[in-house]
C-alpha positions in Angstrom: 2.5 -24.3 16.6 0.2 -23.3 19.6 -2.8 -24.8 19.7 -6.0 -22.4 19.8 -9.4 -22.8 20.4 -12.5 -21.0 20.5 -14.2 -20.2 23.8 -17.3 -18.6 22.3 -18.6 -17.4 19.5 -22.7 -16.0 19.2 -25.3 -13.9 18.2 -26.7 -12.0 21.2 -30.4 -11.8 20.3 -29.8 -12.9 17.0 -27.8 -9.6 16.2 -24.8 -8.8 17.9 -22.1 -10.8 17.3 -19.2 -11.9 19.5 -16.1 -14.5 19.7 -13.3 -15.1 21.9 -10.2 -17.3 21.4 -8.6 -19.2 24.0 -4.9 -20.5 24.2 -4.0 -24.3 25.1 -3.9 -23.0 28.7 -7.7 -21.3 28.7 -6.1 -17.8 28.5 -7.7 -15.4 26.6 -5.7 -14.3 22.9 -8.3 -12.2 21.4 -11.9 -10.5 21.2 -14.2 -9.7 18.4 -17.7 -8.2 18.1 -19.9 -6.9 15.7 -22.5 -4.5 15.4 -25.9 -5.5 13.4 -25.2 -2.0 11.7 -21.8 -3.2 11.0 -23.2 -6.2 8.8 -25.4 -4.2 7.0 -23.4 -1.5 6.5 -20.6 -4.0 5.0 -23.3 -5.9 2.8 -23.6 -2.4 0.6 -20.0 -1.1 0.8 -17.4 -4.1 1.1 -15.1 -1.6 -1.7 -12.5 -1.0 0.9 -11.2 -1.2 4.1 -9.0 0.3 6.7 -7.7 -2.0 9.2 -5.7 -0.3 12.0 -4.3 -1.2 15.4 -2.8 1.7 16.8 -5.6 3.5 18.5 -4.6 2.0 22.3 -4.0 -0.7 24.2 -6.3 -1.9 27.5 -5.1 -2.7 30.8 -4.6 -6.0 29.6 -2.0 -4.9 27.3 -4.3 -5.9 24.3 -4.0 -3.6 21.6 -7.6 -2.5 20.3 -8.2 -3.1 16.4 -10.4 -1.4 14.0 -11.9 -1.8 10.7 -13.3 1.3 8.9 -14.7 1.6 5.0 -16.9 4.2 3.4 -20.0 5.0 2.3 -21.5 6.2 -0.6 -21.2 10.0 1.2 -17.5 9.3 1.8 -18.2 9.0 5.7 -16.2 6.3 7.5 -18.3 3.5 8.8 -17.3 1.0 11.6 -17.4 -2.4 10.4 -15.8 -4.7 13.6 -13.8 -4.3 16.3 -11.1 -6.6 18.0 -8.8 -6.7 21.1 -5.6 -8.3 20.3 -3.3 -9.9 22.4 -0.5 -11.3 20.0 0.7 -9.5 17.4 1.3 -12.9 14.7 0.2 -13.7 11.9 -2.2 -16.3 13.4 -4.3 -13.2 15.9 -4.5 -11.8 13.1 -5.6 -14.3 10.6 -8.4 -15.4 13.4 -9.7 -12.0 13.3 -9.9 -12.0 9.3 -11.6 -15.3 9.0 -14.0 -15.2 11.7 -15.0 -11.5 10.5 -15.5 -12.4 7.0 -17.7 -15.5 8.1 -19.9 -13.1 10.2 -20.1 -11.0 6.9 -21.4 -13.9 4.4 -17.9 -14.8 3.2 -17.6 -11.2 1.1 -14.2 -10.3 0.5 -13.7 -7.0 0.7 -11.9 -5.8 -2.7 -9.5 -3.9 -1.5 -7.7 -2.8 2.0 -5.4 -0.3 3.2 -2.9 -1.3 6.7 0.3 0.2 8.4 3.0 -1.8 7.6 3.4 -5.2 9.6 4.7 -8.4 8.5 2.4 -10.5 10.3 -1.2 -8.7 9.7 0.7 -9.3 6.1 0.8 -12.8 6.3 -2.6 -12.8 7.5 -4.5 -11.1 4.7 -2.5 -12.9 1.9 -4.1 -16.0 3.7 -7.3 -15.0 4.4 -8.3 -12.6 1.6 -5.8 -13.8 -1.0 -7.6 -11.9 -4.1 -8.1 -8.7 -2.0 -5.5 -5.7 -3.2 -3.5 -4.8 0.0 -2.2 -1.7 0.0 0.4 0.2 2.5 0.2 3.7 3.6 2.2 6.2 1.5 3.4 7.6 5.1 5.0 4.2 5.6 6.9 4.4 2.3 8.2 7.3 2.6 9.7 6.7 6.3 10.9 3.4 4.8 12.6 4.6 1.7 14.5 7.1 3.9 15.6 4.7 6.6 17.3 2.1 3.9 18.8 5.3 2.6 20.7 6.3 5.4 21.3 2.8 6.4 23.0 1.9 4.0 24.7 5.1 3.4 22.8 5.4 0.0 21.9 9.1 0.2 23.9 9.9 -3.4 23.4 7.0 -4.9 22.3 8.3 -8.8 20.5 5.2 -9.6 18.2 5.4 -6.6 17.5 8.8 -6.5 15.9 8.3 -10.1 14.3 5.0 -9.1 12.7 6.8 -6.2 11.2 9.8 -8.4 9.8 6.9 -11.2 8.0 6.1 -7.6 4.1 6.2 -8.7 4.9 4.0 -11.8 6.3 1.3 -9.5 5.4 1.2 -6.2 1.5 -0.3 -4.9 0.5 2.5 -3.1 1.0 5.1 -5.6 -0.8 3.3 -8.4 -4.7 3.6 -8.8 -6.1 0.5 -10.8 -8.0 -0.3 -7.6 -10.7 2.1 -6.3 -9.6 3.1 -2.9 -12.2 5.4 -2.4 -10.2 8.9 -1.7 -8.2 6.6 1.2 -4.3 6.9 0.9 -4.1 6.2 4.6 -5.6 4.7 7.6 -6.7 8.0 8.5 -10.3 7.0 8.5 -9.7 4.5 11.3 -7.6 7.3 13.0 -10.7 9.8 13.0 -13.0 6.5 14.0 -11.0 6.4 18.0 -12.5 10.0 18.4 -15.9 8.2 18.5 -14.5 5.7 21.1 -12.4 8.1 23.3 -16.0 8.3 25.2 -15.8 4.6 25.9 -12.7 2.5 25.2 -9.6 4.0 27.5 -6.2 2.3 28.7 -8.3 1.1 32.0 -10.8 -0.8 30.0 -11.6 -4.2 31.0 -13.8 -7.1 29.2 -16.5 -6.5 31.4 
């Protein structure tokens, strides 16, 4: 397994916080900060999250990560932001714990990600009793790609497994409070606000 390490990781002024991790070599694997706003806003509503890194990547090739909840008005709030150069499990995993030690060790209850097996991995580490849920967008694509995979179009017994749906599959079911979010839509409205400053030419400067 590589062997990581942590370049920096402080409050600037006592509020803002930042970290960087480091590969064996000294190269730089991934960036996060925190707004003071961002602590306090998580210390009322930890009920859910949205985790999403598809927004862009920087000239660095470092895909930008963000992670949206919602207040007691329903509006999105920002709660962190990351730049991530791997993709696995562990990038991912030394986002989740160094966030959650910025935010008192809360767990949030519950959060909502695009599929990927390694972000996965991570939060079943990290936030073991916190209800991960996939997007119903995801499902959907999913269940029709094994279909015509597998040449499974006709198939009787999937058809009615597939409309028994919302009594079997996690993201249909509502025992957890999601807060209205069935998506990572709210982190998907959030890159509006950062069109203005983050941008494929971005650098760490």
């Amino acid at each position: 397994m590589e062997t990581r390490k942590q370049f920096a990781s402080c409050f600037v002024d006592g509020h803002l916080f930042y970290s960087m991790d480091l590969d064996q070599d000294g190269r730089l694997c991934n960036v996060l900060w925190i707004h003071p706003r961002c602590r306090a806003a998580y210390e009322e509503f930890h009920d859910v999250l949205s985790f999403d890194t598809t927004y862009l990547v920087n000239r660095y090739k470092m895909p930008f990560a963000s992670i949206v909840g919602v207040n007691h008005h329903r509006h999105s709030i920002l709660l962190g932001c990351a730049f991530v150069t791997h993709g696995d499990a562990e990038s991912f995993r030394w986002i989740f714990q160094n966030w959650l030690q910025v935010m008192n060790g809360v767990h949030p209850n519950a959060i909502i990600t695009d599929q990927c097996p390694s972000i996965n991995l991570a939060i079943r580490n990290v936030m073991p009793n916190t209800t991960h849920r996939l997007t119903i967008e995801n499902f959907e694509t999913r269940w029709a790609e094994f279909l015509v995979k597998y040449h499974l179009d006709n198939n009787v017994w999937l058809i009615g497994l597939y409309e028994e749906r919302a009594k079997w599959v996690l993201v249909y079911l509502h025992e957890t409070f999601w807060a209205g979010m069935i998506s990572t839509q709210r982190s998907e409205g959030m890159h509006a606000y950062f069109d203005e400053f983050v941008h494929s030419r971005s650098t760490l400067k």
